[in-house]
VOBA-1610 file (N, C-alpha, C; in pm, whole numbers, padded with zeros to 5 digits, always signed):
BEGIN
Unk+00084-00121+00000Unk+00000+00000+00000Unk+00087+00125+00000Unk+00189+00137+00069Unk+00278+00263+00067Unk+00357+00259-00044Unk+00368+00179-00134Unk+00467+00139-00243Unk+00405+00228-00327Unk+00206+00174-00333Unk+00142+00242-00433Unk+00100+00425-00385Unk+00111+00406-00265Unk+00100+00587-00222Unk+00248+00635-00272Unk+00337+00600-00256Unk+00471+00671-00308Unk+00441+00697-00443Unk+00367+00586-00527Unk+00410+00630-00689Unk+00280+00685-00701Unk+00211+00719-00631Unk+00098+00828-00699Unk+00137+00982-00646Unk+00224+00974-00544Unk+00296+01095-00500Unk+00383+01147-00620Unk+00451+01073-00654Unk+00553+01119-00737Unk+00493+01125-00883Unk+00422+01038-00934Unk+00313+01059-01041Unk+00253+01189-01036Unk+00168+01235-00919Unk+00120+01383-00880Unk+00231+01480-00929Unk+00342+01493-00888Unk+00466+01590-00856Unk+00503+01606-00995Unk+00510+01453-01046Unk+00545+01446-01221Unk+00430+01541-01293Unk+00321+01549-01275Unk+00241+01590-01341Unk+00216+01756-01313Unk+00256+01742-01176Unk+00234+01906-01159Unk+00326+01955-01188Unk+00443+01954-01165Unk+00620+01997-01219Unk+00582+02044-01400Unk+00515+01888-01485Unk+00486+01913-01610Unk+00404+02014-01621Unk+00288+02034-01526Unk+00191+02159-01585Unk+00234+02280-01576Unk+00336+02312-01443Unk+00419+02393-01428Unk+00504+02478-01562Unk+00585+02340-01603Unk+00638+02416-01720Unk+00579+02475-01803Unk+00475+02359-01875Unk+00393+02404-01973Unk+00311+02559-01955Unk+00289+02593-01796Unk+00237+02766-01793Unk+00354+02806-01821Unk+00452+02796-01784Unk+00578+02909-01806Unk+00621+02891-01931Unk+00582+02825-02010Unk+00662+02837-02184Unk+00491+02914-02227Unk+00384+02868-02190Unk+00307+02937-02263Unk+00287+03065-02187Unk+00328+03143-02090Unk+00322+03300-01994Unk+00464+03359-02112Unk+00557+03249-02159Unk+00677+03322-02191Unk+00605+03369-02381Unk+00562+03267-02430Unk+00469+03281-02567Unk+00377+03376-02591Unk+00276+03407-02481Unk+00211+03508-02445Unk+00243+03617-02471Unk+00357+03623-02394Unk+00430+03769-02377Unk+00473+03785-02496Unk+00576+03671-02574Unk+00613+03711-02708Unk+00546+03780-02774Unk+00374+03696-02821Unk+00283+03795-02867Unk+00263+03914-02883Unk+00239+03937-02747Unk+00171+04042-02657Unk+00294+04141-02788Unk+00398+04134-02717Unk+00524+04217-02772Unk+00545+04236-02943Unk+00511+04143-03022Unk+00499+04126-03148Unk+00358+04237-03235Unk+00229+04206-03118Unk+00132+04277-03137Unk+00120+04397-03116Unk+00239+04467-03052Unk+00268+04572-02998Unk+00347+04648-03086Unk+00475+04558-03172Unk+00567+04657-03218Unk+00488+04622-03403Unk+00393+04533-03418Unk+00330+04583-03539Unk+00220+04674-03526Unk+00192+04704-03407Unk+00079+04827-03398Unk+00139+04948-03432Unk+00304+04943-03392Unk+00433+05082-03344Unk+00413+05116-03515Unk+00456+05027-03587Unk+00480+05020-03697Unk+00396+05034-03783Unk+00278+04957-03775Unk+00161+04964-03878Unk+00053+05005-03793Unk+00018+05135-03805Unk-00106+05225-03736Unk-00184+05163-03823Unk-00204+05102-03958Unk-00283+05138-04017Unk-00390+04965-04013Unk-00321+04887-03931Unk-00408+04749-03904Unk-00482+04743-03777
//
């Protein structure tokens, strides 16, 4: 029984660690955007 509580602990940790990243590459993508949408606005008033 503690064998199988350890690997759903670490299964959990695996999975949250993974969701973890996955916000911080897509907060870092975001921002790219954000920044892209910004310097073609700088540039093109006219879209």
């Amino acid at each position: 029984y503690s064998v199988q509580t350890g690997n759903n602990v670490l299964l959990y940790f695996t999975v949250s660690e993974c969701a973890l990243q996955l916000r911080r590459i897509g907060d870092k993508w975001n921002l790219q955007q954000r920044i892209l949408n910004l310097i073609s606005k700088l540039f093109c008033p006219g879209t």
